[in-house]
DOMI-438646 format. One record per residue (C-alpha): residue in three letters; x, y, z. Coordinates in nm, 2 decimals, decimal comma, always signed. Last residue first. Example, Ala and Ser with C-alpha at 12.3 -4.5 7.8 and 13.67 -1.06 7.14 Angstrom:
2
@type->SER	c1->+1,37	c2->-0,11	c3->+0,71
@type->ALA	c1->+1,23	c2->-0,45	c3->+0,78
REM end
This chain:
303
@type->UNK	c1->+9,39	c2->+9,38	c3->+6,60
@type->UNK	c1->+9,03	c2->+9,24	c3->+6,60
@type->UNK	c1->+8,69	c2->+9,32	c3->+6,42
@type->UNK	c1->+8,84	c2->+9,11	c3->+6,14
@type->UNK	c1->+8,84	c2->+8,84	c3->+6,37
@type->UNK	c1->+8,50	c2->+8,82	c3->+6,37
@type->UNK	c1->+8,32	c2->+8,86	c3->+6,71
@type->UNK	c1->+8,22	c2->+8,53	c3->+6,88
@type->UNK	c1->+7,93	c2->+8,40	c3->+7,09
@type->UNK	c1->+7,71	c2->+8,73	c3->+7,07
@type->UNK	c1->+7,61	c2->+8,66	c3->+6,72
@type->UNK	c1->+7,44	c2->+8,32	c3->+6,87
@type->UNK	c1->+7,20	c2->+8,53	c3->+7,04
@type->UNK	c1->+7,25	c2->+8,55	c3->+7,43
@type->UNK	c1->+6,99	c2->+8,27	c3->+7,65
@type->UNK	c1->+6,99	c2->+8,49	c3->+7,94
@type->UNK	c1->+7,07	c2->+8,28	c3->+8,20
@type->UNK	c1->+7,27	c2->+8,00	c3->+7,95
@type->UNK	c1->+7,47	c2->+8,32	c3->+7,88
@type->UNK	c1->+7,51	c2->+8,44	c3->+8,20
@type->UNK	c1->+7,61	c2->+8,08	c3->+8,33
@type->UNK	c1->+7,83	c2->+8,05	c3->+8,07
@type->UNK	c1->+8,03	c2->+8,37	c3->+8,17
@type->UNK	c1->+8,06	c2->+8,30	c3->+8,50
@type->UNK	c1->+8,21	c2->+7,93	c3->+8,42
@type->UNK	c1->+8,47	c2->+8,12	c3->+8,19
@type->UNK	c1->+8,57	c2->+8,42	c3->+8,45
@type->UNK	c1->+8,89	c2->+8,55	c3->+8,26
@type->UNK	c1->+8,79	c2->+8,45	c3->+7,92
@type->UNK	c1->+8,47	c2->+8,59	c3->+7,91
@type->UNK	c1->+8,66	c2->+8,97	c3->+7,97
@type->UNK	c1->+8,73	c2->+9,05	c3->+7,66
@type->UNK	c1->+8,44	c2->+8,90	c3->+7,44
@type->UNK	c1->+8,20	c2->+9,02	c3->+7,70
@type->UNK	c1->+8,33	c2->+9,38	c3->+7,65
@type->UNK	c1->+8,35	c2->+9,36	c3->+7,29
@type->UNK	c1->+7,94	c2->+9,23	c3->+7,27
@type->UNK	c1->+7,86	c2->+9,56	c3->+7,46
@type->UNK	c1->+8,06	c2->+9,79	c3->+7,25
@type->UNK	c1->+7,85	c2->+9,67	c3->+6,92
@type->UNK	c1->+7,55	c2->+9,66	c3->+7,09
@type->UNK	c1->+7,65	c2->+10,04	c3->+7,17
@type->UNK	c1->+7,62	c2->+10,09	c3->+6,83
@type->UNK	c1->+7,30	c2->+9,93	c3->+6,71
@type->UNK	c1->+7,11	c2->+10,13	c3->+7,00
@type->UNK	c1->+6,95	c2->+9,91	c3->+7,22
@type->UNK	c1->+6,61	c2->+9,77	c3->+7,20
@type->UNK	c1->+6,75	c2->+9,40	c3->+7,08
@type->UNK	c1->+6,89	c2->+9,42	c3->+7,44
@type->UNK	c1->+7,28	c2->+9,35	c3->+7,42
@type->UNK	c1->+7,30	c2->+9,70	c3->+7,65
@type->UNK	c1->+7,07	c2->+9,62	c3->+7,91
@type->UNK	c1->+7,16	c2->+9,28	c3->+8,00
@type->UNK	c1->+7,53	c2->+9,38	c3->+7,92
@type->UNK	c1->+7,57	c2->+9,67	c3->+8,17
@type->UNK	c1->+7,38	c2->+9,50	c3->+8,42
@type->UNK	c1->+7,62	c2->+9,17	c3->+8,37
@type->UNK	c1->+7,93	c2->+9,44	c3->+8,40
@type->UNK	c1->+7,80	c2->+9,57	c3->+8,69
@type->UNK	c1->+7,84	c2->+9,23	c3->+8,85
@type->UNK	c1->+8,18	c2->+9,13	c3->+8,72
@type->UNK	c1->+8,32	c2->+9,48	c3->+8,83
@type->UNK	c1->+8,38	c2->+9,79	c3->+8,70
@type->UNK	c1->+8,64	c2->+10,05	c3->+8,56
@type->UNK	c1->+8,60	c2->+10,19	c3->+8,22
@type->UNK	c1->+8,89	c2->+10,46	c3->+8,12
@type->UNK	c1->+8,78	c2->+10,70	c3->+7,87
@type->UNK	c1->+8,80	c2->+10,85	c3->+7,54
@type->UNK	c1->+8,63	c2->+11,04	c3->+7,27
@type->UNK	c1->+8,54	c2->+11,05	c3->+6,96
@type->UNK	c1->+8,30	c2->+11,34	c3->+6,80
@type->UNK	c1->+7,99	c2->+11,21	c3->+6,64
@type->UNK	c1->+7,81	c2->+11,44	c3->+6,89
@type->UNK	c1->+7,91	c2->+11,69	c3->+6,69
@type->UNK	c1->+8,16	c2->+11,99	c3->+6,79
@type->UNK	c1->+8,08	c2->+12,33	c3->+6,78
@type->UNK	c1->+8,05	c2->+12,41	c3->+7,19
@type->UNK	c1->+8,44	c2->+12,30	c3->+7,16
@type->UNK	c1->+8,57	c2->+12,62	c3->+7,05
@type->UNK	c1->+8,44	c2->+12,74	c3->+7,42
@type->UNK	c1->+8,65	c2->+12,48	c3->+7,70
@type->UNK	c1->+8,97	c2->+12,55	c3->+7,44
@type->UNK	c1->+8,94	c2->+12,90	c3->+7,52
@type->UNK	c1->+8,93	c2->+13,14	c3->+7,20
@type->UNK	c1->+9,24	c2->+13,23	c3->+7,10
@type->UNK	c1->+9,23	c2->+13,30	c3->+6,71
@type->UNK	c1->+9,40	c2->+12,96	c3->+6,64
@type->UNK	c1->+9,13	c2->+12,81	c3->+6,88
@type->UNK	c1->+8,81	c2->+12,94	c3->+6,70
@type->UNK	c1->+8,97	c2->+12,88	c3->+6,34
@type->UNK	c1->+9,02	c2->+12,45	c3->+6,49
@type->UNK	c1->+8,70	c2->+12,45	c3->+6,59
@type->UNK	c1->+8,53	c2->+12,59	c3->+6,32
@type->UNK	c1->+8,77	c2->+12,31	c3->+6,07
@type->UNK	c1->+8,64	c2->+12,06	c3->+6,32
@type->UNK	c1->+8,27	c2->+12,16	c3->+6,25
@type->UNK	c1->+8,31	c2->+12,19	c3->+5,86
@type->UNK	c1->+8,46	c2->+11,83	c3->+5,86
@type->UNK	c1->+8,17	c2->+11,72	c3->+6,05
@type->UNK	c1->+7,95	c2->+11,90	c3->+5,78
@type->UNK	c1->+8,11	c2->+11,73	c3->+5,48
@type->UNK	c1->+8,15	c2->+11,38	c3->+5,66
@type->UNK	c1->+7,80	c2->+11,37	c3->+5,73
@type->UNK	c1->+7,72	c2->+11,47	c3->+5,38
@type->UNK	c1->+7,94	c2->+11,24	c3->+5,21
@type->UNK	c1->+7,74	c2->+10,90	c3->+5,41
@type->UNK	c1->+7,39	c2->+11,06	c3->+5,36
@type->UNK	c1->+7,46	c2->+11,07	c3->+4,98
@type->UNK	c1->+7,64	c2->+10,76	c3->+5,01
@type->UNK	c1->+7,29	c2->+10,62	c3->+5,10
@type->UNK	c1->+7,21	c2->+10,25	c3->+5,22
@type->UNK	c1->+6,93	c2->+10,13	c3->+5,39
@type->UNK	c1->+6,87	c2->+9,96	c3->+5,69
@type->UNK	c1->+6,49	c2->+9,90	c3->+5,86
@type->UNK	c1->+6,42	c2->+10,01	c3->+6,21
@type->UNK	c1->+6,62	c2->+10,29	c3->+6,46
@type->UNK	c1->+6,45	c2->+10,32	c3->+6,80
@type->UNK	c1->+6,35	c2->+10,61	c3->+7,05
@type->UNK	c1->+6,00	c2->+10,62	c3->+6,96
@type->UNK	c1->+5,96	c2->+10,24	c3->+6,92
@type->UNK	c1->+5,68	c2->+10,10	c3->+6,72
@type->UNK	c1->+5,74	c2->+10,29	c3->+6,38
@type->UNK	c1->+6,12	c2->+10,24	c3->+6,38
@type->UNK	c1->+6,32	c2->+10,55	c3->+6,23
@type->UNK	c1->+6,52	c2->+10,42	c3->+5,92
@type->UNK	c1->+6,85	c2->+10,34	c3->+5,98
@type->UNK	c1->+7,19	c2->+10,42	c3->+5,76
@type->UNK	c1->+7,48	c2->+10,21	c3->+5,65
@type->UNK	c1->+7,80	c2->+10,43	c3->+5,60
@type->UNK	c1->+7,81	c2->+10,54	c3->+5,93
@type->UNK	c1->+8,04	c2->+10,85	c3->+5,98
@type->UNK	c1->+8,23	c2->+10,86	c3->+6,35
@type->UNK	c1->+8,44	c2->+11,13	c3->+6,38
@type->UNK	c1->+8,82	c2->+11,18	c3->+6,48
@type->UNK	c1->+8,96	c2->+11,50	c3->+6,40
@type->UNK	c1->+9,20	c2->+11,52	c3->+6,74
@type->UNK	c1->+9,03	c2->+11,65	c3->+7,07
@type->UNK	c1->+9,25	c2->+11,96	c3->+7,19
@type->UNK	c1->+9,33	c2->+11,90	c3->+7,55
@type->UNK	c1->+9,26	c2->+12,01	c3->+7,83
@type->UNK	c1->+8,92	c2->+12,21	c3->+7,82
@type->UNK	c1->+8,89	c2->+11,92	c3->+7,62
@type->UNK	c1->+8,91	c2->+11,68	c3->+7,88
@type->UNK	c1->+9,00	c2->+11,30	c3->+7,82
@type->UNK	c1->+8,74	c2->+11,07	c3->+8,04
@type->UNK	c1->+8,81	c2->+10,91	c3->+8,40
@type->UNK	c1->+8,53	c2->+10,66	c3->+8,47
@type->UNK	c1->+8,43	c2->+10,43	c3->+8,77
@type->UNK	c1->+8,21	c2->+10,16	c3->+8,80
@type->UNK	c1->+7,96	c2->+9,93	c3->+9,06
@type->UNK	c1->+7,65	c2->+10,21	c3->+9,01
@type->UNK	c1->+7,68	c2->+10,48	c3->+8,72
@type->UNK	c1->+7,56	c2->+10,29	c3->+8,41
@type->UNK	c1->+7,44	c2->+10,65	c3->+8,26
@type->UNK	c1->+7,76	c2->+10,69	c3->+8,13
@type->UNK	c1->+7,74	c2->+10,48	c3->+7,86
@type->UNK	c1->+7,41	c2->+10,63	c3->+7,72
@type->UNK	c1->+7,63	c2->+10,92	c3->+7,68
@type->UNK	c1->+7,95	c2->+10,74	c3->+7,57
@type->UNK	c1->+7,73	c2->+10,61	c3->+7,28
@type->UNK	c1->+7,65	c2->+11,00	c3->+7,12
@type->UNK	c1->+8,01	c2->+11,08	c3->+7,25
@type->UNK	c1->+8,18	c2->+10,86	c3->+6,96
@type->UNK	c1->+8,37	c2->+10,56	c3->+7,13
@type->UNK	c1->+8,75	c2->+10,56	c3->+7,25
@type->UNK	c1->+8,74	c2->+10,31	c3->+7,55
@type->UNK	c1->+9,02	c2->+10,17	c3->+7,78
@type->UNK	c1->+8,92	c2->+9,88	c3->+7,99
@type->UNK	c1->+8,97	c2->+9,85	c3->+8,37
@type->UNK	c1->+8,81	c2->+9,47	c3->+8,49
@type->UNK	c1->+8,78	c2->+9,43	c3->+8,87
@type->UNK	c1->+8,67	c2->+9,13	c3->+9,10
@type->UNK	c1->+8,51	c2->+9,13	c3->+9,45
@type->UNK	c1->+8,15	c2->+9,26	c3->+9,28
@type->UNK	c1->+8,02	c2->+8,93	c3->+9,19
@type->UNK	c1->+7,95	c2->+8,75	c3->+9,54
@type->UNK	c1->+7,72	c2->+9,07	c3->+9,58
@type->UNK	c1->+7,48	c2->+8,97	c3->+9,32
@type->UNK	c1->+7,25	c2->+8,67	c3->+9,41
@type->UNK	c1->+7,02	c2->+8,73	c3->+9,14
@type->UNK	c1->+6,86	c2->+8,32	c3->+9,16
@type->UNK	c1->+6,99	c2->+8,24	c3->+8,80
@type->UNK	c1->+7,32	c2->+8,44	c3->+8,84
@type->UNK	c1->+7,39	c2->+8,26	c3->+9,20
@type->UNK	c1->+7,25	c2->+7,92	c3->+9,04
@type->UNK	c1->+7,47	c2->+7,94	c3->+8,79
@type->UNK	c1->+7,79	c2->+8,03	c3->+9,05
@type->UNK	c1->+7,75	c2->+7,72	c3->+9,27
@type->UNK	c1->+7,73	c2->+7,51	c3->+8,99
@type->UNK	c1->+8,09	c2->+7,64	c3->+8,89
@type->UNK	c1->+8,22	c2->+7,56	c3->+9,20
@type->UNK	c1->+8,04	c2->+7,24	c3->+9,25
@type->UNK	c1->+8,25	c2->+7,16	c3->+8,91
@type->UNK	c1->+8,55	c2->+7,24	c3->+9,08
@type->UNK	c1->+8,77	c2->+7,57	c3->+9,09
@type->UNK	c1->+9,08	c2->+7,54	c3->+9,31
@type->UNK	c1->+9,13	c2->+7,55	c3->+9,73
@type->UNK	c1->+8,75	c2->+7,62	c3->+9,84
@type->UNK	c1->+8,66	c2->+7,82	c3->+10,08
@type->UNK	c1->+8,41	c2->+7,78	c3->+10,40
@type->UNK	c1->+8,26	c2->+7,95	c3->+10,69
@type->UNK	c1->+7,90	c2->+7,90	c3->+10,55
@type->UNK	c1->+7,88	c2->+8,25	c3->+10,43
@type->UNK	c1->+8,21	c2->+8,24	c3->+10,30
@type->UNK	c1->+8,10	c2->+8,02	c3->+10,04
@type->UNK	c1->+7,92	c2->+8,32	c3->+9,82
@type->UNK	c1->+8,28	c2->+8,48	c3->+9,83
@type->UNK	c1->+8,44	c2->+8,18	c3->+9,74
@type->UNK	c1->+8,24	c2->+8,10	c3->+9,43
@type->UNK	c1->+8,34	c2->+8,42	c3->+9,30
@type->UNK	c1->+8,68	c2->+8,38	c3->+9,35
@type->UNK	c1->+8,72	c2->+8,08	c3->+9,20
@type->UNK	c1->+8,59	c2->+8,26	c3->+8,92
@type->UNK	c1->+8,84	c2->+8,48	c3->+8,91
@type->UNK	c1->+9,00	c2->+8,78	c3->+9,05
@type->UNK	c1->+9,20	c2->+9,14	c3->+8,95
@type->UNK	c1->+9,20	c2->+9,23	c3->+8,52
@type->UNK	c1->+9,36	c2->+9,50	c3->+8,40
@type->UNK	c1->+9,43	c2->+9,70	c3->+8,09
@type->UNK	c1->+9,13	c2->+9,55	c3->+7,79
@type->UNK	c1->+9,12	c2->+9,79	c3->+7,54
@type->UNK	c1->+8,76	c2->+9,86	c3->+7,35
@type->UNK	c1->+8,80	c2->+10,06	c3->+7,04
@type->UNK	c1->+8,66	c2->+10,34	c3->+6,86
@type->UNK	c1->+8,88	c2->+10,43	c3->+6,53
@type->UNK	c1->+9,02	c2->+10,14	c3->+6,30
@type->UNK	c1->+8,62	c2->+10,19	c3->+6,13
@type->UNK	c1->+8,49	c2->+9,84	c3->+6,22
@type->UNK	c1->+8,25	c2->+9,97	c3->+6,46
@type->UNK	c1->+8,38	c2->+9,76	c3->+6,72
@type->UNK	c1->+8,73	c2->+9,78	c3->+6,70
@type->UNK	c1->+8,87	c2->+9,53	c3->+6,96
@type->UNK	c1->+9,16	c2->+9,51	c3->+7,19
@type->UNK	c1->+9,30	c2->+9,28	c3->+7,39
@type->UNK	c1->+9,39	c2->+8,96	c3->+7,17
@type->UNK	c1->+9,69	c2->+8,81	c3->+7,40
@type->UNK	c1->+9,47	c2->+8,78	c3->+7,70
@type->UNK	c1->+9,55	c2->+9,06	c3->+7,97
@type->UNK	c1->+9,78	c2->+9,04	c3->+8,29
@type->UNK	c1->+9,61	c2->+8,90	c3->+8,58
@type->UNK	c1->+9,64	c2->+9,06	c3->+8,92
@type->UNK	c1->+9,64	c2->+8,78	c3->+9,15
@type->UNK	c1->+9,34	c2->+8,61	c3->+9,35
@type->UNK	c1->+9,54	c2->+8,41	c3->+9,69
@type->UNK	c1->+9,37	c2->+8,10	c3->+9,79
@type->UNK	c1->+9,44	c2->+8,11	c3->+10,20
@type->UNK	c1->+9,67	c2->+7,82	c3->+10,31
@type->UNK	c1->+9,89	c2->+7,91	c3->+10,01
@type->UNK	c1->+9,95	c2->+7,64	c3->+9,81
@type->UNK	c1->+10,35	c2->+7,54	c3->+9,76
@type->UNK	c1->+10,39	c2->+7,28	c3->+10,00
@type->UNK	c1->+10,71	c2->+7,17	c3->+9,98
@type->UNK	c1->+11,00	c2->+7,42	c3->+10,18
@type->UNK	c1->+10,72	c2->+7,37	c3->+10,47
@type->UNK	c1->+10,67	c2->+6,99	c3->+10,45
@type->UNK	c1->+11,10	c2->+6,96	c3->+10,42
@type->UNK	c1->+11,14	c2->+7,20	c3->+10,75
@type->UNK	c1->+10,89	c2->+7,05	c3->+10,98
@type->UNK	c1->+11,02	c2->+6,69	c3->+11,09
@type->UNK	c1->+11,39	c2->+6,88	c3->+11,11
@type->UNK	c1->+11,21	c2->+7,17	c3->+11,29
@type->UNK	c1->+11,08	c2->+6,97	c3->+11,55
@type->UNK	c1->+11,38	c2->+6,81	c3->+11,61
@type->UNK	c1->+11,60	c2->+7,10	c3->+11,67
@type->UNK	c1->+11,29	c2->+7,24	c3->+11,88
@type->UNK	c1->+11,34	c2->+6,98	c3->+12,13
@type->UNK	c1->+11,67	c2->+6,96	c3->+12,12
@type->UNK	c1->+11,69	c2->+7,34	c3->+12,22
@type->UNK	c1->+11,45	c2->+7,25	c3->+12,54
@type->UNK	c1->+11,68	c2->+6,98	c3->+12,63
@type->UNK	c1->+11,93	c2->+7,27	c3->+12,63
@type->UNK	c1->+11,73	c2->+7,50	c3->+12,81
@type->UNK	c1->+11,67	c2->+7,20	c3->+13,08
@type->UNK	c1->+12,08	c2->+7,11	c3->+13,12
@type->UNK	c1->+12,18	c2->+7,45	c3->+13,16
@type->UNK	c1->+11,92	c2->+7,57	c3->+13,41
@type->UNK	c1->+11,99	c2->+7,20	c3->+13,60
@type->UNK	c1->+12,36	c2->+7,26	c3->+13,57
@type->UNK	c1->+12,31	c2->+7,64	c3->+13,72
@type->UNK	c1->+12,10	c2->+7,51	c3->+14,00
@type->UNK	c1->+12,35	c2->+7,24	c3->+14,08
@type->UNK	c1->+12,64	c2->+7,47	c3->+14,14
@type->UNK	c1->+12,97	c2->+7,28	c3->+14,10
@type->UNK	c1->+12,82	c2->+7,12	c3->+13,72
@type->UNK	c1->+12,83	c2->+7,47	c3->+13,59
@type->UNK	c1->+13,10	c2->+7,30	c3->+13,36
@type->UNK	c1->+12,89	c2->+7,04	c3->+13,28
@type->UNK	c1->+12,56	c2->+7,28	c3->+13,19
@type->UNK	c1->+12,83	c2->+7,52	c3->+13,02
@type->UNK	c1->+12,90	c2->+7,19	c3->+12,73
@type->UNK	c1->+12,55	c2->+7,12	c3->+12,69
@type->UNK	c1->+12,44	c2->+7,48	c3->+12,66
@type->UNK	c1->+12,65	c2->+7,60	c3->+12,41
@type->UNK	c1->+12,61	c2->+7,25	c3->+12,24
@type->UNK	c1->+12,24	c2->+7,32	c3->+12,18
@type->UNK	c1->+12,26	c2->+7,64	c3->+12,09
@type->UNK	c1->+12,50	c2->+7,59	c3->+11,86
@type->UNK	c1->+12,25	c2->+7,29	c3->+11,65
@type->UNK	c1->+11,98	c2->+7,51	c3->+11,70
@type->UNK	c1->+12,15	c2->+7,80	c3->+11,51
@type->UNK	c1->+12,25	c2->+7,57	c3->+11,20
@type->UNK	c1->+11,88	c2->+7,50	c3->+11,19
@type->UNK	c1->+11,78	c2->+7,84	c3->+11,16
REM end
């Protein structure tokens, strides 16, 4: 660009003097060629702050790739799993979307920042929360993909078929049992253990893939042989959602009412995506005053 201003200027320098018998073409000459100086020097004043500055005018929110520990087995059985795939925004980008309401943005995270996004959890200021996405990869038994699935507002899901596909032999068998609670109808109470319990569940979920397997070797359609299957079954699925659905998802799910084994799932999913959105994170915890077993998973649960 600059080596273009620099010909442009003597081009017309040098055809403004020899235009110099008719007036109107010297002056036409002459003034594009002050003109051309003009810019030359503009540019030269310009051109070193615009190859420096290296901050976008507009805060840009990239695509982050995952942490280094993405994955985590919560039922401790090498089976179900929560994968971490994608994660788009930040906490800066959180605050940013509550600031636009004033007409304002800030360049990098501060302290005000971070402030700003307590008392947007404290006071339920949700839509700030939902410019961000998180896609996980879940295999979980079908029994806690049902209760999953009710979360339906804020996500997205895309789940293996088995009209499809045929589902491999992967059950979940608990090996620590629950008694029925006495106050809540839909709730398991005291623990106990029972490898009695633990071989017969195996037994008959063994017995119910073996079916399945007979009723598709004789041709049955793979959307039939399936009608035999437990609900101990694994499946899989692709979890899409943002920050905001994610907090309903965990305020619901970490409840001391929940099932044991969605618990599990729930505190994987904060353990993954905490460290993406830190200050968010702290303020939901500090919100809802989470157990201490919520602040870190044992690194045997991870791979």
């Amino acid at each position: 660009m600059f080596r273009y201003l620099q010909i442009l200027v003597c081009f017309f320098l040098a055809h403004g003097c020899s235009w110099g018998a008719s007036r109107p073409a010297a002056v036409i000459g002459t003034t594009v060629a002050s003109a051309c100086v003009v810019g030359l020097f503009a540019w030269k004043l310009m051109h070193p702050v615009i190859r420096s500055s290296k901050a976008p005018l507009i805060p840009v929110i990239p695509v982050v790739p995952p942490a280094p520990v993405k994955m985590i087995y919560p039922l401790g059985d090498g089976i179900g799993s929560v994968e971490l795939l994608e994660v788009a925004g930040n906490d800066l980008g959180i605050a940013n979307a509550a600031r636009v309401s004033l007409g304002k943005m800030s360049p990098v995270l501060s302290d005000a920042d971070s402030k700003l996004i307590a008392y947007l959890i404290k006071n339920s200021h949700g839509t700030p929360f939902e410019h961000n996405m998180l896609k996980f990869r879940i295999k979980a038994p079908i029994f806690v993909t049902r209760q999953w699935m009710r979360h339906r507002v804020g996500v997205s899901y895309n789940e293996i078929s088995a009209r499809y596909a045929q589902l491999p032999s992967e059950m979940f068998i608990p090996k620590v049992w629950r008694k029925q609670a006495k106050s809540n109808r839909q709730a398991s109470g005291e623990k106990f253990d029972s490898p009695s319990f633990t071989d017969l569940s195996d037994k008959t979920c063994k017995e119910a893939y073996a079916t399945y397997e007979a009723l598709i070797a004789g041709g049955v359609a793979r959307e039939q042989a399936r009608i035999v299957l437990p609900v101990s079954m694994y499946t899989e699925f692709y979890f899409t959602c943002n920050i905001r659905s994610l907090m309903h998802f965990l305020n619901l799910r970490l409840d001391a009412n929940a099932q044991p084994e969605i618990q599990e799932y729930a505190k994987a999913l904060l353990a993954l995506a905490e460290p993406f959105f830190p200050a968010t994170f702290k303020a939901f915890r500090d919100n809802k005053s989470l157990p201490v077993v919520v602040e870190k998973l044992s690194t045997t649960e991870r791979k």
